[in-house]
C-alpha positions in Angstrom: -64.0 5.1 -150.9 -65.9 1.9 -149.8 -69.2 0.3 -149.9 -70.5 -1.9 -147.3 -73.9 -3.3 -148.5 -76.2 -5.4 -146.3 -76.6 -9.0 -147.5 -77.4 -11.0 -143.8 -81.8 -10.6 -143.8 -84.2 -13.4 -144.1 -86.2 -11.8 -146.8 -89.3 -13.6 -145.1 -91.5 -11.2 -147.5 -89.9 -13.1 -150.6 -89.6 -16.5 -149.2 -91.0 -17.4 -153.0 -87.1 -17.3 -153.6 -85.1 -16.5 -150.1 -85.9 -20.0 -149.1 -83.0 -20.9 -151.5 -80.9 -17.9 -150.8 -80.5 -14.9 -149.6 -82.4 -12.1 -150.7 -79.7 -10.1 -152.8 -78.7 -12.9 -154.3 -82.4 -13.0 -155.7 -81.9 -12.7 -159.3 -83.1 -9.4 -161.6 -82.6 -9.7 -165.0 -80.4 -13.2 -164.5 -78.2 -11.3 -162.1 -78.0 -11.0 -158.3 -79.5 -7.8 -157.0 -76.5 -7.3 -155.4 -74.8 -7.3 -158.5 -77.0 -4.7 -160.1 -76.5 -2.3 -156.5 -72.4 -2.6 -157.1 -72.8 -1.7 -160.6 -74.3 1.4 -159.6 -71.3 2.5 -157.3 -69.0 1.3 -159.7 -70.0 3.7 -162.5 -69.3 6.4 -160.7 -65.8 4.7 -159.8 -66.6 3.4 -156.3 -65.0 -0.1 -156.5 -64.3 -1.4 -152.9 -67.1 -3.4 -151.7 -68.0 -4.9 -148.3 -70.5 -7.4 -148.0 -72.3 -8.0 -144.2 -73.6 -12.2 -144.9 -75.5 -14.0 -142.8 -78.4 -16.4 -144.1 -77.0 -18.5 -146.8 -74.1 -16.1 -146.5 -72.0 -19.2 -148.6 -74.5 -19.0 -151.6 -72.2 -15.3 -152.2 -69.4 -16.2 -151.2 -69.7 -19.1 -154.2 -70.8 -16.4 -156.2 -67.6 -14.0 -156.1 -65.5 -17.0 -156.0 -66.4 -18.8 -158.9 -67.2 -14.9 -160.7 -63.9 -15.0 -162.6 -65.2 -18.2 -164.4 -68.6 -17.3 -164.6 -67.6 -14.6 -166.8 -65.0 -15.7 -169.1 -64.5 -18.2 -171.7 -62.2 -21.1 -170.6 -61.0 -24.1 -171.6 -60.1 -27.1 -169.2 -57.9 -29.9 -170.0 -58.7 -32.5 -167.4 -56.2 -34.7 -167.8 -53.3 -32.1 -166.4 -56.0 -30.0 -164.7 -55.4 -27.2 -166.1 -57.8 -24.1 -167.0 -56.9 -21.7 -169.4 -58.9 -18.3 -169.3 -59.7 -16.9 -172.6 -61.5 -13.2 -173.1 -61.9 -12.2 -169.3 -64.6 -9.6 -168.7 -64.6 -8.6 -165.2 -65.3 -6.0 -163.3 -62.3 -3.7 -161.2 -64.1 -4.4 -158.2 -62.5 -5.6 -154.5 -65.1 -7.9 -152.7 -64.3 -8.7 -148.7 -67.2 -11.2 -147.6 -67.6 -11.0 -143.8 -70.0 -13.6 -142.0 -71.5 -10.8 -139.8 -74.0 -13.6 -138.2 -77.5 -14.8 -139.4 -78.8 -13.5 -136.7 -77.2 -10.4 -136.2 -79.3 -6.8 -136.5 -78.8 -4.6 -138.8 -76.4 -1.6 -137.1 -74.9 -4.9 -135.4 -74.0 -6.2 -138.9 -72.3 -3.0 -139.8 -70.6 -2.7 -136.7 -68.6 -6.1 -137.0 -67.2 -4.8 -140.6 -66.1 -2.0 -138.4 -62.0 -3.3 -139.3 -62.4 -3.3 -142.5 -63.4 0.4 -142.5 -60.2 1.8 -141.0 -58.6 4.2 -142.0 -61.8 5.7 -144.4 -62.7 8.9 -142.7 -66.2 8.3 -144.4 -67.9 5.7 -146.3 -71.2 4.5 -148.4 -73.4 2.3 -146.8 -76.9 0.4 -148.5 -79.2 -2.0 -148.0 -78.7 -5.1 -150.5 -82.2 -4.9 -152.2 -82.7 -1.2 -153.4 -81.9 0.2 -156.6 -81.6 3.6 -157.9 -80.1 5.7 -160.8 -78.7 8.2 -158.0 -75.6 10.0 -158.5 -73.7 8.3 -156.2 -70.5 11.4 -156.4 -73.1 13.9 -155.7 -74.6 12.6 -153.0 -71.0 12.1 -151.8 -70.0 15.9 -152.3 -73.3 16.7 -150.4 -72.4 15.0 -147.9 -68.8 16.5 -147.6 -70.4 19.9 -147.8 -72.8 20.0 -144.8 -69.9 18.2 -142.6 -72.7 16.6 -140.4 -71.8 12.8 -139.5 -74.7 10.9 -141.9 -76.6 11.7 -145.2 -79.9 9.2 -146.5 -81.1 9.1 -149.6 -84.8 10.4 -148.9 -86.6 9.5 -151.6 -90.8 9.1 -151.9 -92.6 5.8 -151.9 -93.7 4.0 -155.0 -97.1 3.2 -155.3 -97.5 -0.8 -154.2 -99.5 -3.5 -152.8 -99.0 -4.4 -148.9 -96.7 -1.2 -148.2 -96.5 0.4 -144.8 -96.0 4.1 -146.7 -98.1 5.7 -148.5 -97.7 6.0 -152.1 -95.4 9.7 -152.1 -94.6 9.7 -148.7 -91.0 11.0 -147.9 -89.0 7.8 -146.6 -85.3 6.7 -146.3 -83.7 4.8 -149.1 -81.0 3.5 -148.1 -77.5 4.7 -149.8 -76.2 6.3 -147.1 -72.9 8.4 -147.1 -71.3 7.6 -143.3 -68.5 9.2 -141.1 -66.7 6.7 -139.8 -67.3 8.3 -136.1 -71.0 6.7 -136.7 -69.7 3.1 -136.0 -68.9 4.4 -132.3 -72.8 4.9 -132.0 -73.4 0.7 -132.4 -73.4 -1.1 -129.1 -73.3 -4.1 -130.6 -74.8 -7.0 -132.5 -78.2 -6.1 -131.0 -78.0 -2.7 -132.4 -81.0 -2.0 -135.0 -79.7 0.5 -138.1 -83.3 2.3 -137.4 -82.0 2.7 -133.7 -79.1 4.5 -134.7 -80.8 7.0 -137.2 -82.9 8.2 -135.0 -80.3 8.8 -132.8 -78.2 10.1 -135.5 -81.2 12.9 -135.9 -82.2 13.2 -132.6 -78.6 14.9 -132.5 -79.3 16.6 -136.0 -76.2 14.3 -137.2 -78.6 13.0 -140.4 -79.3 15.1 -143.4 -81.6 13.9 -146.0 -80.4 14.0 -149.6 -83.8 14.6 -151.4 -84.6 12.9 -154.4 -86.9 12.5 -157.0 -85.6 10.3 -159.6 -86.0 6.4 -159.6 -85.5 4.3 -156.5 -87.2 0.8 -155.7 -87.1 -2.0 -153.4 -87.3 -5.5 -154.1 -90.0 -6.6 -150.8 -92.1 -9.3 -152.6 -91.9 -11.3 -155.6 -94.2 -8.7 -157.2 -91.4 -5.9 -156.6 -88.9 -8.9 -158.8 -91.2 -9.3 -161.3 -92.1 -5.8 -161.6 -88.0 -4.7 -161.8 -87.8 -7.4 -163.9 -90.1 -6.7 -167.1 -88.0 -3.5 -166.5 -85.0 -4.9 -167.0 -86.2 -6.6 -170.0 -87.7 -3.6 -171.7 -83.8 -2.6 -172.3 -83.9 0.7 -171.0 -83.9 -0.8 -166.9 -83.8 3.9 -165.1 -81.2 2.1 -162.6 -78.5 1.1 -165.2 -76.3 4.3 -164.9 -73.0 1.9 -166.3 
């Protein structure tokens, strides 16, 4: 099973911090969004990751390249440059990077990963600023059950300042469980995601997996200060690893 999370936006809402980098690369707790969202799939064993990039799309692909090192202890002898790796602590995870273009659209972005997908007869697909404490194998056997080409997460709206929904509303959430068939939907890069959902129901191809537990989205630098005191309280609902 594989993952392709969307990582390309401007982030124009939290320009506090996307003027520096991309938006899931906007740190929660000291770590990347992003980071926290593949920590959620790979709890429940979903390791394969592919990332759509497009603004700063370098800023993580530095990231996962210099990750090994980040996360160890090393030593470096510079004189015979060398670099010895001492207590590693990794994660299993397989990271493809794809510049899918800055200015790309959203169904666009995951149409270009489209290569990388062969060969899965379905998939997990999220946006690269939402976190929840879903069960990601659930959703997953849902999904499987109903046979139908697309499952959301629909989840309510949290209560918050300068939202278009209101507080409770039903709306989509992102972590989406795909047939690969969907990517035959996307024209090209001018394709909007939003386009192809509605589509996808028009056809009644898109069944909502209802839930009430905890989901959030990082939109302002309110939503990152808000997830982080979270975080910091030590008991963040997303951390399911």
């Amino acid at each position: 099973m594989k993952v392709v999370i969307l990582a390309g936006g401007l982030g124009t809402r939290l320009a506090e911090e996307t003027h520096l980098k991309p938006k899931p690369m906007v740190e929660i707790g000291g770590k990347p969004i992003l980071w926290h969202i593949m920590k959620i799939y790979s709890a429940y064993g979903i390791n394969h990751f592919i990332i759509c990039c497009g603004y700063k799309g370098h800023i993580i692909k530095e990231f996962f390249a210099n990750y090994f090192i980040h996360t160890s202890d090393i030593t470096i002898d510079l004189k015979s440059n060398q670099l010895v790796v001492h207590n590693s602590q990794v994660e299993p995870w397989t990271v493809t990077l794809v510049d899918t273009g800055e200015f790309t659209q959203t169904g666009g972005r995951l149409k270009r990963v489209a290569k990388y997908l062969e060969g899965e007869e379905i998939f997990c697909f999220t946006y690269g600023d939402c976190l929840s404490d879903v069960n990601i194998l659930e959703e997953i056997a849902f999904h499987k059950k109903h046979g139908k080409l697309a499952t959301f997460l629909s989840v309510k709206a949290p209560p918050r300042f300068n939202s278009p929904f209101e507080p409770g509303s039903w709306i989509s959430g992102g972590f989406f469980v795909l047939s690969y068939k969907v990517l035959e939907l996307i024209e090209g890069d001018h394709t909007d995601w939003n386009d192809i959902t509605k589509l996808l129901a028009n056809q009644g191809e898109l069944v909502p997996y209802t839930y009430t537990g905890f989901w959030y989205s990082m939109e302002t630098l309110a939503d990152k200060l808000y997830l982080d005191d979270l975080w910091k309280s030590g008991a963040p609902p997303w951390k399911v690893w």
